[in-house]
Each structure stands twice: as structure tokens, then as C-alpha cells.
N, C-alpha and C positions, 0 to 999 in steps of 0.2 A: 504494500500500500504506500504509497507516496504520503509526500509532508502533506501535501493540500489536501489530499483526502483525510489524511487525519486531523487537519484543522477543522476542515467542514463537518467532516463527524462527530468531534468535540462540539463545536457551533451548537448542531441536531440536540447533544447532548443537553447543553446547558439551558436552551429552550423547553427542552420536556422539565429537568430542574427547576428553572423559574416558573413553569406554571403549577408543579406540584405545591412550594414554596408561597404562593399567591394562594391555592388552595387552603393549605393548613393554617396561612395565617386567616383566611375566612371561616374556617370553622373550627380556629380554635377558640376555647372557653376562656382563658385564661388571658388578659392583657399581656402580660408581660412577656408570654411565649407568641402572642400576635404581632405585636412590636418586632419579638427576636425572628420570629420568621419572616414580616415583613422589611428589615435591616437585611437580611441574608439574600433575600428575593433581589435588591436594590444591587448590592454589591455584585452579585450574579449578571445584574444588566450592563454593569462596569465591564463585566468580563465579557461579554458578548459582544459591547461596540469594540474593542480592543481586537478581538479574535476578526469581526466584519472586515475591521482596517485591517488584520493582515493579510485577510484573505483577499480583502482588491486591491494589494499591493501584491500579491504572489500572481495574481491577474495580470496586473499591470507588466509586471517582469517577465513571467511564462505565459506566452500566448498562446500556448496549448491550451491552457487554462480558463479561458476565457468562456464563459456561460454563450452557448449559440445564439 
């Protein structure tokens, strides 16, 4: 598997993560564990623009790469 396949499949990842994340903190009972998973949900979307920009920077490099 190549680098970019493994970014984009990390990407895939962290999207299913943040929506679970979004999930528990909707139904959880407890404030403070809503907060803490709504915090982790936020930081998770850090990682995902970070992860977006490398991936249309490894676009922009490998034109193999490039979405048809």
C-alpha cells in the first residue's frame, strides 16, 4: 500500500472516529464526559484538516495521484 493510500485510509478513519465521538458526546448523561468527548471530537477535526492538506499536497507532487 503506498503512503497516500495510507493517509487517505487514516483520513476514512478519523471521520468514522469523529462521528462516533459527536455520538457519545450526544448521548452521554454525564456533563463532564460530554465536554470530554466533545474536546476529543474537536481535536480529531485538527487532525483531519492536517491529514486533507497532506493529502493535496501529495496530489499536488504525485500526479498519479490526482482524484479523476
Amino acid at each position: 500500500m503506498t503512503a497516500y493510500s495510507n493517509v487517505k485510509q487514516c483520513l476514512a478513519s478519523m471521520n468514522g472516529i469523529e462521528a462516533q465521538l459527536s455520538n457519545f458526546a450526544l448521548n452521554s448523561q454525564d456533563e463532564e464526559a460530554q465536554q470530554a468527548f466533545h474536546k476529543a471530537m474537536l481535536l480529531v477535526g485538527e487532525v483531519k484538516k492536517d491529514l486533507q492538506k497532506r493529502i493535496t499536497e501529495m496530489e499536488f507532487k504525485e500526479p498519479q495521484y490526482k482524484p479523476s
